[in-house]
Backbone as CSV, one residue per row, in Angstrom:
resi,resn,N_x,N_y,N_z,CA_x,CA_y,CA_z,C_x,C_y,C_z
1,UNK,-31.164,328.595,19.524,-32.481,328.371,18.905,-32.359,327.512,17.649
2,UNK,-31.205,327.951,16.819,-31.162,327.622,15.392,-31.032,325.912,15.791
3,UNK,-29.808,325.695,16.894,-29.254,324.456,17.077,-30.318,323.621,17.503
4,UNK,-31.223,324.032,18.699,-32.653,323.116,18.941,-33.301,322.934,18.299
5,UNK,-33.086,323.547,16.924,-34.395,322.895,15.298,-33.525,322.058,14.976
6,UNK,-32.573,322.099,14.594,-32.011,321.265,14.362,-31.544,320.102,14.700
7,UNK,-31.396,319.975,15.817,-31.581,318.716,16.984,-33.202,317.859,16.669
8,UNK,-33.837,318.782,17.158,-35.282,318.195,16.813,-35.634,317.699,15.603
9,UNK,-35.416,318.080,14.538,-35.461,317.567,13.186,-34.752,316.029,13.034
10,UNK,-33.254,316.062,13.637,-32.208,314.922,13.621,-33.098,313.693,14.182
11,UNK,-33.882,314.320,15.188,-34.379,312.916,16.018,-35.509,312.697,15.327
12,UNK,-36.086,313.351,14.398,-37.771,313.217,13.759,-37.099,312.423,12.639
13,UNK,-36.216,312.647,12.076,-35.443,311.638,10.928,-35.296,310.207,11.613
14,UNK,-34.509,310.219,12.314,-34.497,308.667,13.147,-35.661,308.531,13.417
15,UNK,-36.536,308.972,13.834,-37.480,308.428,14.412,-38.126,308.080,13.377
16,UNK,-38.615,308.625,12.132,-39.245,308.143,10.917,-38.448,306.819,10.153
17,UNK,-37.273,307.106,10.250,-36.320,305.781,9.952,-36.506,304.556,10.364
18,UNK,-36.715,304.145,12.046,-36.832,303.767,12.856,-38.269,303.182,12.474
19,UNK,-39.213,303.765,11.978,-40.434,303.006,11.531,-40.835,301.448,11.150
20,UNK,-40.210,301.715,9.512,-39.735,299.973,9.041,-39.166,299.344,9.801
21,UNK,-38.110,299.321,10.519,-37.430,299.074,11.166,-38.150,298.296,12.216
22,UNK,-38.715,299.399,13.200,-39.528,298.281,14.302,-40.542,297.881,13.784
23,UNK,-41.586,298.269,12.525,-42.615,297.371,12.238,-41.684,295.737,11.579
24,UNK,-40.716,295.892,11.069,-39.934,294.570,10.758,-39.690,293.854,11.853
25,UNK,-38.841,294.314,12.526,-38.858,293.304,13.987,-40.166,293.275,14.511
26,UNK,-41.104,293.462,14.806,-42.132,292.672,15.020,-42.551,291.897,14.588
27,UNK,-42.431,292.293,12.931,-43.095,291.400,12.193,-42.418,289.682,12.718
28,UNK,-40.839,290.028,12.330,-39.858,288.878,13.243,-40.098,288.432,14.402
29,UNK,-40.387,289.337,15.135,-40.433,288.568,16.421,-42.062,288.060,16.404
30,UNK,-43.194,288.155,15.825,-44.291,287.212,15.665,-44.042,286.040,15.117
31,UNK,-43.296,285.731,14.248,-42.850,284.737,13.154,-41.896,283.617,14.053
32,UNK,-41.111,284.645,14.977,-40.301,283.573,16.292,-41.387,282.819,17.131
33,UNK,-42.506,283.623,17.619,-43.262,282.919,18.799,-44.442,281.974,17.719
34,UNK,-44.384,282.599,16.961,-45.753,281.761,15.726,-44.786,280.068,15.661
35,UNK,-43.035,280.319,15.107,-42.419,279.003,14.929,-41.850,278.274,16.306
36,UNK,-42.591,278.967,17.465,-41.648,278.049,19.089,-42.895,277.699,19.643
37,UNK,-44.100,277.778,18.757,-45.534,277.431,20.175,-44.791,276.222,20.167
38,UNK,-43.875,275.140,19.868,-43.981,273.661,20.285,-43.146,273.736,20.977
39,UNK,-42.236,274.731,21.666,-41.283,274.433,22.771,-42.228,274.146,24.208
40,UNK,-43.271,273.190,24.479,-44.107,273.655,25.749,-42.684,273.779,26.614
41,UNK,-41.417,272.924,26.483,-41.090,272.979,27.995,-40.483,275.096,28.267
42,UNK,-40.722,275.640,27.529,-40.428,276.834,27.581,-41.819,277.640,27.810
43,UNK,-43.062,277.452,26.914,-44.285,278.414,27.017,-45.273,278.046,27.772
44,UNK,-45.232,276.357,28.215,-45.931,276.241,29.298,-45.821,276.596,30.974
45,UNK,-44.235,276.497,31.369,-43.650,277.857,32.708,-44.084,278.790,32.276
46,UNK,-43.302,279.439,31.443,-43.558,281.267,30.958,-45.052,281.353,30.770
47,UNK,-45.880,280.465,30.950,-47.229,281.035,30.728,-48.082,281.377,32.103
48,UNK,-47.060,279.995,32.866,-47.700,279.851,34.481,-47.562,280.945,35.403
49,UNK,-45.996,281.611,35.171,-45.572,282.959,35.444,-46.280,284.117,35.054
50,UNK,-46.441,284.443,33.988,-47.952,285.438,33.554,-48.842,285.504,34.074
51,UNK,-49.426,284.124,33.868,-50.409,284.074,35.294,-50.331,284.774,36.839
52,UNK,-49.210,284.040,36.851,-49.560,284.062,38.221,-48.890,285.797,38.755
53,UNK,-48.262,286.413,37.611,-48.243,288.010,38.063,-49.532,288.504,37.856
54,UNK,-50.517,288.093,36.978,-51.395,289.203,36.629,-52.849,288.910,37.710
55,UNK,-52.454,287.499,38.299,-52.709,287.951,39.610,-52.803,288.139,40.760
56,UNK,-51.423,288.501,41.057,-50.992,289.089,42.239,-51.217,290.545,41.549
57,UNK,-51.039,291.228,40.534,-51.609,292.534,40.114,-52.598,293.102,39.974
58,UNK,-53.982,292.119,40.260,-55.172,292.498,39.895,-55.525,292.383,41.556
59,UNK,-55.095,291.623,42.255,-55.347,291.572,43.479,-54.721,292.025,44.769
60,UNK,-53.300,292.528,44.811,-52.385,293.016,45.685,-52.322,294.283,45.293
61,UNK,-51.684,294.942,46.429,-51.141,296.280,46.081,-50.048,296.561,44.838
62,UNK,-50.023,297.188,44.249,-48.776,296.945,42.998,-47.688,297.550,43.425
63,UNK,-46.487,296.767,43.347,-45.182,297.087,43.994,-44.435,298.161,43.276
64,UNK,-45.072,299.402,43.670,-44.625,300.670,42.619,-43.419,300.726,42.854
65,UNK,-43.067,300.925,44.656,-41.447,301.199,45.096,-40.896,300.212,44.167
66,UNK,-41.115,298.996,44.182,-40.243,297.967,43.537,-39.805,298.158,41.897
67,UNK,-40.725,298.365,41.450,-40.477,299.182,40.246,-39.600,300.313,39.628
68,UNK,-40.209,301.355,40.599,-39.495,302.365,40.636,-37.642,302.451,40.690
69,UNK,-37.727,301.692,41.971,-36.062,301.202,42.237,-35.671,300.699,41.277
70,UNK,-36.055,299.738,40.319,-35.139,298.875,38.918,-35.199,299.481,37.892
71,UNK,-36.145,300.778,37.677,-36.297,301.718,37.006,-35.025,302.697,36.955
72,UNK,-34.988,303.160,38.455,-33.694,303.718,38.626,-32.435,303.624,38.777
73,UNK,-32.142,301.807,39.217,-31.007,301.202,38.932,-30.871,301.176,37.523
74,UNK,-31.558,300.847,36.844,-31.465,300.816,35.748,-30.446,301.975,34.871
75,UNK,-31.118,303.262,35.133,-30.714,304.278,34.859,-29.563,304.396,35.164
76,UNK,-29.238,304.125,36.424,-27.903,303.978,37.209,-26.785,303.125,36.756
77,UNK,-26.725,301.508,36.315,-26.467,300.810,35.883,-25.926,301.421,34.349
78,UNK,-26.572,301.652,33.669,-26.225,301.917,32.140,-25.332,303.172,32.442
79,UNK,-26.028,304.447,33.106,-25.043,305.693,33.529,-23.427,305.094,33.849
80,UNK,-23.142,304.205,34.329,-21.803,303.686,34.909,-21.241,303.296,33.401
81,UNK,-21.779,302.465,32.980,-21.244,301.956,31.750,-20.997,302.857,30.747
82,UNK,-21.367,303.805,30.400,-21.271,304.965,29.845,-20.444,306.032,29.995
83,UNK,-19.627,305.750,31.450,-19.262,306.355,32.172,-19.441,307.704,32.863
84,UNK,-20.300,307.965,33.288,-20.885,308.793,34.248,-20.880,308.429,35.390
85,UNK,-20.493,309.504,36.345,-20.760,309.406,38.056,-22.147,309.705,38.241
86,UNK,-22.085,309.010,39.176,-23.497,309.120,40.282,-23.140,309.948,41.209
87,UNK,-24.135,311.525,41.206,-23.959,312.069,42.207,-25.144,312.076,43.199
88,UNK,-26.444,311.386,43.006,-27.192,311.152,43.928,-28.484,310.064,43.785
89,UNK,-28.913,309.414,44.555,-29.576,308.076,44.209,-30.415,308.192,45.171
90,UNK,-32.449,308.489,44.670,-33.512,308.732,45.765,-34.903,307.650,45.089
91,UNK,-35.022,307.043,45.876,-36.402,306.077,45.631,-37.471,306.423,46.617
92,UNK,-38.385,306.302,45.924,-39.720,306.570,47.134,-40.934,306.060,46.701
93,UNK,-42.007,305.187,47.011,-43.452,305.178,46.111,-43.640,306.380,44.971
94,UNK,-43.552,307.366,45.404,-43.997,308.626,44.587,-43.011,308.871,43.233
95,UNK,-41.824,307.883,43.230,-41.000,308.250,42.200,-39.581,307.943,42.683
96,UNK,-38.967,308.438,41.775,-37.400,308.656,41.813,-36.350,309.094,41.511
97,UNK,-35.437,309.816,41.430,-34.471,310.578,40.784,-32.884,310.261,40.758
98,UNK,-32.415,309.988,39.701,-31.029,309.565,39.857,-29.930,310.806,39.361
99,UNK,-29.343,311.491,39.683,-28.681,312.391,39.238,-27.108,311.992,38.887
100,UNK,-27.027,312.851,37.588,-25.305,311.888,37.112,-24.940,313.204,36.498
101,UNK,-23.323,312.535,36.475,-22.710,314.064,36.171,-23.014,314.155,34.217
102,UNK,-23.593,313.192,33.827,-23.784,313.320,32.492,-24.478,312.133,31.878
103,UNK,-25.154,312.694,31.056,-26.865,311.568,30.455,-26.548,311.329,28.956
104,UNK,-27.500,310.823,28.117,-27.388,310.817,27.248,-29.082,309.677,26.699
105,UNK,-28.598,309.612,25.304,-30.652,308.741,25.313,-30.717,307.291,25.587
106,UNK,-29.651,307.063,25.398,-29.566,305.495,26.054,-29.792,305.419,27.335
107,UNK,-29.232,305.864,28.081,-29.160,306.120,29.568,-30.683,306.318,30.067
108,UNK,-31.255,307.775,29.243,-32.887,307.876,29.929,-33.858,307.176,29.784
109,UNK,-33.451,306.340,28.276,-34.513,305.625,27.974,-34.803,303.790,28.701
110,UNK,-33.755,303.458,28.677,-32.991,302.166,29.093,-33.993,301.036,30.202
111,UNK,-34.749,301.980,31.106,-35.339,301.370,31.730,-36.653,301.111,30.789
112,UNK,-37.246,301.651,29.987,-38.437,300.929,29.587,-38.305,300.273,28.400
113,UNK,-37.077,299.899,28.414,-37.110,298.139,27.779,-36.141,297.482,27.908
114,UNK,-35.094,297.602,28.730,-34.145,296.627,29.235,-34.977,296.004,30.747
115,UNK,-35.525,295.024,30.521,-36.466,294.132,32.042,-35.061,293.649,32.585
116,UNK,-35.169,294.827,33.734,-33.776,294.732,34.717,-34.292,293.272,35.300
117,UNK,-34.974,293.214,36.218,-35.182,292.001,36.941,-35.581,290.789,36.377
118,UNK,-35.745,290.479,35.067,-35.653,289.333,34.314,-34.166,289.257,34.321
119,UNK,-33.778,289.847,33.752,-32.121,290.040,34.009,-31.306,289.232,34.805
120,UNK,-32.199,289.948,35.895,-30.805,289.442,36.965,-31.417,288.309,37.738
121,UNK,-33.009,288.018,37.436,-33.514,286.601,37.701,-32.536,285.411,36.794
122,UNK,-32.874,285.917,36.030,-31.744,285.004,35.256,-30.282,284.696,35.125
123,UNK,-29.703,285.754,35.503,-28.229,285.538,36.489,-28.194,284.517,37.392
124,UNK,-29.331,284.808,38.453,-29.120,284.302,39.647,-28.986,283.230,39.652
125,UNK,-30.479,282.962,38.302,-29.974,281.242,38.051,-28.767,280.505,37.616
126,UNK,-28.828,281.327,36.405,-27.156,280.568,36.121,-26.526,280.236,36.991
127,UNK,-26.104,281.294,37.501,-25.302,281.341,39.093,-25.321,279.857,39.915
128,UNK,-26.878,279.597,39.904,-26.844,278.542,40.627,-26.692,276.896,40.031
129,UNK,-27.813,277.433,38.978,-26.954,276.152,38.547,-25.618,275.930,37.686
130,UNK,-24.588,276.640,37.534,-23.113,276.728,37.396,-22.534,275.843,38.756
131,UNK,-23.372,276.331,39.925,-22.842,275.828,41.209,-23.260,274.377,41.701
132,UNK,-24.504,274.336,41.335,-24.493,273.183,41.819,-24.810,271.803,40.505
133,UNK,-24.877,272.700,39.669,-24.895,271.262,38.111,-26.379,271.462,37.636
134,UNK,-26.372,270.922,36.392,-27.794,270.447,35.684,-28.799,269.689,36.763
135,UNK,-29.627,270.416,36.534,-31.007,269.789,37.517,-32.479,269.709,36.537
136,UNK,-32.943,268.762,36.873,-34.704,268.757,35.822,-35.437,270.294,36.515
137,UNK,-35.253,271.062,37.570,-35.879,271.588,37.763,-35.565,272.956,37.391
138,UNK,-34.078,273.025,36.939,-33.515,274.685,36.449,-34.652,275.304,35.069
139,UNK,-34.818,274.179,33.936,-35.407,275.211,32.923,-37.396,275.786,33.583
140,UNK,-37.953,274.550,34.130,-38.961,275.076,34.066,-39.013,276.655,35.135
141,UNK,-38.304,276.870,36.239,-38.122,277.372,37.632,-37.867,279.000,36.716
142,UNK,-36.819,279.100,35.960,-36.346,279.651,35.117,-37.044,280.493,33.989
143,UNK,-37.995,279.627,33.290,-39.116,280.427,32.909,-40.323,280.653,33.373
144,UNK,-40.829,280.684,34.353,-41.549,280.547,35.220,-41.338,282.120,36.032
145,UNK,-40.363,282.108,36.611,-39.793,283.101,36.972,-39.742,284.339,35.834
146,UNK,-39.268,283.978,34.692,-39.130,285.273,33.675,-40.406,285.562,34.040
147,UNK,-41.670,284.704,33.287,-42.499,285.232,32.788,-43.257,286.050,33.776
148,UNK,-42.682,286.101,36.001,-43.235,287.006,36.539,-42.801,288.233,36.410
149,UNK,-41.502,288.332,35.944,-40.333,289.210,35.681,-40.553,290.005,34.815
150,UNK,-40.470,289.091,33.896,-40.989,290.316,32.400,-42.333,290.775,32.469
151,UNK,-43.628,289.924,32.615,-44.975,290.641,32.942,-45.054,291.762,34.244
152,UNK,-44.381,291.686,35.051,-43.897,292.967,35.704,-43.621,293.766,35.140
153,UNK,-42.551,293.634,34.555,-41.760,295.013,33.705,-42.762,295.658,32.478
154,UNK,-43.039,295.013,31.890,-44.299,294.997,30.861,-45.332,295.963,31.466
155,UNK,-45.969,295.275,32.387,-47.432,296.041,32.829,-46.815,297.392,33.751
156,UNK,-46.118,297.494,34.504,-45.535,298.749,35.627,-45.183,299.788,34.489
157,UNK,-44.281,299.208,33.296,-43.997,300.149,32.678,-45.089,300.725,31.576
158,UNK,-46.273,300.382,31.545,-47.257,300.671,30.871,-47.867,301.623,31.864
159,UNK,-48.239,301.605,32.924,-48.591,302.228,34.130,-47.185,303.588,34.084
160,UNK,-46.193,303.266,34.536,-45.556,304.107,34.903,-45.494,305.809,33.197
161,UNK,-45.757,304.893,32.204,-46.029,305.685,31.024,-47.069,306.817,30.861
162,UNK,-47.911,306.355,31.372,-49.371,307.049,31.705,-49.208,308.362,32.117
163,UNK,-47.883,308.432,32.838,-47.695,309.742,34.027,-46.772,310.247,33.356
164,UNK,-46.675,311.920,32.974,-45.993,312.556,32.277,-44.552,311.856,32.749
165,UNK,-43.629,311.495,31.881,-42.372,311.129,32.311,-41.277,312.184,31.597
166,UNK,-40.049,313.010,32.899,-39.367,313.662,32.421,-38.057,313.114,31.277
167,UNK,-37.989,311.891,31.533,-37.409,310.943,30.538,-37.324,311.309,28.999
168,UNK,-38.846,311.182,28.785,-40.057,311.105,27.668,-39.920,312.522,27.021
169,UNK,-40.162,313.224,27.965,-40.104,315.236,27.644,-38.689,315.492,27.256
170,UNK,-37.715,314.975,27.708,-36.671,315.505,28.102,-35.934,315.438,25.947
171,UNK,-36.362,314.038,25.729,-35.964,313.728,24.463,-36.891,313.543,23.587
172,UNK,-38.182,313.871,23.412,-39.172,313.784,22.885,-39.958,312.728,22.373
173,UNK,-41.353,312.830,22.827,-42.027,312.053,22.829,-42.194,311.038,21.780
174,UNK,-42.400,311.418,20.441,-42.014,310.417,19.099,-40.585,309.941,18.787
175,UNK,-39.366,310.488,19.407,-38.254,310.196,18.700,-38.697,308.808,19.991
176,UNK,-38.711,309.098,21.718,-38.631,308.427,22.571,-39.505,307.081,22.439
177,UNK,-40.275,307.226,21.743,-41.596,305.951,21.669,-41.119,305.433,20.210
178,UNK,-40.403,305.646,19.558,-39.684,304.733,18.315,-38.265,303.950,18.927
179,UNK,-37.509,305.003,19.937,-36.418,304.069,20.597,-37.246,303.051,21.402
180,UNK,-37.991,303.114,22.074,-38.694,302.112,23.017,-39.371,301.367,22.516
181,UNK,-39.624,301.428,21.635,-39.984,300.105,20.745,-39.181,299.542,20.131
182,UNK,-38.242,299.958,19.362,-37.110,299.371,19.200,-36.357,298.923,20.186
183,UNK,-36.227,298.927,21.539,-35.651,298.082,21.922,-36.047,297.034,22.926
184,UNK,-37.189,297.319,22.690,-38.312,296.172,23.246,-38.577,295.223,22.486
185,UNK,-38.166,295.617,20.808,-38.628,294.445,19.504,-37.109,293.615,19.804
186,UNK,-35.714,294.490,20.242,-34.474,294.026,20.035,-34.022,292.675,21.112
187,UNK,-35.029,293.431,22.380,-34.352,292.222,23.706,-35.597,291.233,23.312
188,UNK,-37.008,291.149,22.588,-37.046,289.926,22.516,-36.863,288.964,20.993
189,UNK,-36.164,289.687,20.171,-35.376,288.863,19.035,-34.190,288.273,19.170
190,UNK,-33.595,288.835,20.395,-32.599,288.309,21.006,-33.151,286.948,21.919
191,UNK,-33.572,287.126,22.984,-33.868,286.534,24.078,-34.573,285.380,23.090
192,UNK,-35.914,285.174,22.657,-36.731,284.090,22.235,-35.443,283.167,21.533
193,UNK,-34.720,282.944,20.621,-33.792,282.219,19.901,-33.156,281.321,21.243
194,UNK,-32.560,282.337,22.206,-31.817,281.432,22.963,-32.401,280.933,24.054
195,UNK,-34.149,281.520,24.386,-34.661,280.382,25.089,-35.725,279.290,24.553
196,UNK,-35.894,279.504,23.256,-36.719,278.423,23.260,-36.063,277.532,22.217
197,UNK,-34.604,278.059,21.905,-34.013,277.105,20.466,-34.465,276.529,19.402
198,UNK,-35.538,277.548,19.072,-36.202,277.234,18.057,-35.215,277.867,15.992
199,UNK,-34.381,278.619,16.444,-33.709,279.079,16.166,-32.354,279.576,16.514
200,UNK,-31.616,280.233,15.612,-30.019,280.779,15.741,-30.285,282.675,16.088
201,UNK,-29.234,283.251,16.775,-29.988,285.034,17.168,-29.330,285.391,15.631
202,UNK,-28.605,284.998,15.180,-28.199,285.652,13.839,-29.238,284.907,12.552
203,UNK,-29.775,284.100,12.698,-30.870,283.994,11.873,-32.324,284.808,12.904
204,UNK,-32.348,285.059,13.188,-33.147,285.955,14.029,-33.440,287.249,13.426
205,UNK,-31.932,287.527,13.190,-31.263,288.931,13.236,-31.683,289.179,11.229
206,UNK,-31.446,287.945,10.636,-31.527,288.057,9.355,-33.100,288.253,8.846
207,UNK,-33.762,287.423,9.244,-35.078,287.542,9.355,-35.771,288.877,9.969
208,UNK,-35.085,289.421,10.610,-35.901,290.824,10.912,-35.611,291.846,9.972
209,UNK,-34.198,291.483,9.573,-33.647,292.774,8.250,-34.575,292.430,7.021
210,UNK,-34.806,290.983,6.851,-35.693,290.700,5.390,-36.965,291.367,5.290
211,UNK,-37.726,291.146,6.993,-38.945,291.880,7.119,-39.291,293.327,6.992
212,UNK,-37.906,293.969,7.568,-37.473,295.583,7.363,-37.321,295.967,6.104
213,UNK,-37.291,294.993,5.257,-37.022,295.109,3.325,-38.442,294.839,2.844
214,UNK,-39.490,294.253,3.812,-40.622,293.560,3.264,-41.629,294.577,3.909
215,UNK,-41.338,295.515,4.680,-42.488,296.544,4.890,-42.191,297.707,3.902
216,UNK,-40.074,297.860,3.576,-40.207,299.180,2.687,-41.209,298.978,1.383
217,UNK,-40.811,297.756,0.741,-41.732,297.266,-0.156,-42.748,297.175,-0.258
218,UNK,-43.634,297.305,0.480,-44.969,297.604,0.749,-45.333,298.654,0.834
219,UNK,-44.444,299.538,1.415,-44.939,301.173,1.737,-44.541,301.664,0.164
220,UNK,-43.550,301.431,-0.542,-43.638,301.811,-1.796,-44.290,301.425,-2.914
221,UNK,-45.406,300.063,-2.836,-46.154,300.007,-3.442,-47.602,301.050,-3.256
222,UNK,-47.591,300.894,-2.137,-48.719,301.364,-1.149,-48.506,303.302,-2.055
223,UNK,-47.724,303.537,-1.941,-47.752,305.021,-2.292,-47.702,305.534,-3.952
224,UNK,-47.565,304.047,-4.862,-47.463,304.610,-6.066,-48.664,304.563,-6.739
């Protein structure tokens, strides 16, 4: 009993920590897309891709199985790296369950903000063009593709949120919705630098710590 207050408390600290923190990287990562609107050859694909998921989403059936499965690879994927066995792997429309001989919060949380299939859309490309050379058609194809990728992952996982998630319960709901934002602010302070080169990820990285110094400063004016 004593040890589960105490647990719970540990994660209400991070999670209050965690505050500045992701209101700073946002703040950063607005300040990235505010200084790359002139990359069109990057936001004019990635915009066509948005499009063109939101509607096949407003108009098709929504590919829950599909979801679901990268949801649970996902889970699966990081579980390995962590090193945990997989002792059982079930997908279905209705859901899914991955069972491992051992979890942890990285592991449960992982799928709602690591965009598996942007991911490995973007592998594939490399992949290809590694193989067959520079082509005019790799960058636009490339973001084009993210932006069905990530607006997938984006909207399913907004949907899939809605529905009590044992994920969510399991590690609690405020510590869980400060990690998931944090690492939804992290993959795109990362990602924007190296696709639209509007910037360096370690000036990225500096600029989000300044902003994380520029909200404490505010909250301590704000309170005196």
């Amino acid at each position: 009993m004593r040890r589960g207050i105490i647990k719970c408390l540990i994660r209400w600290g991070i999670a209050l920590a965690l505050l500045p923190l992701n209101l700073g990287l946002t703040w950063a990562v607005s300040e990235l897309i505010r200084d790359s609107v002139g990359a069109a050859r990057f936001w004019v694909p990635l915009s066509i891709g948005v499009a063109v998921w939101f509607f096949l989403y407003n108009t098709c059936p929504r590919p829950m199985w599909l979801y679901v499965f990268g949801h649970e690879l996902t889970h699966t994927l990081c579980a390995l790296c962590c090193g945990a066995k997989i002792q059982s792997f079930k997908v279905g429309r209705g859901g899914g369950e991955v069972r491992l001989s051992k979890s942890n919060t990285f592991i449960a949380l992982a799928p709602y903000f690591l965009p598996l299939y942007a991911l490995l859309w973007s592998f594939f490309l490399i992949l290809i063009r590694w193989w067959f050379g520079a082509s005019d058609w790799f960058g636009p194809l490339l973001y084009a593709g993210l932006g069905v990728a990530y607006s997938f992952h984006v909207t399913l996982t907004v949907v899939i949120l809605r529905i009590r998630q044992p994920d969510l319960v399991g590690e609690g709901f405020f510590f869980s919705g400060t990690l998931i934002w944090f690492g939804n602010a992290i993959v795109l302070l990362v990602a924007l630098p190296l696709l639209t080169g509007s910037s360096g990820v370690a000036e990225a990285i500096r600029l989000a710590a300044w902003r994380s110094l520029d909200v404490v400063r505010l909250f301590c004016r704000w309170i005196q």
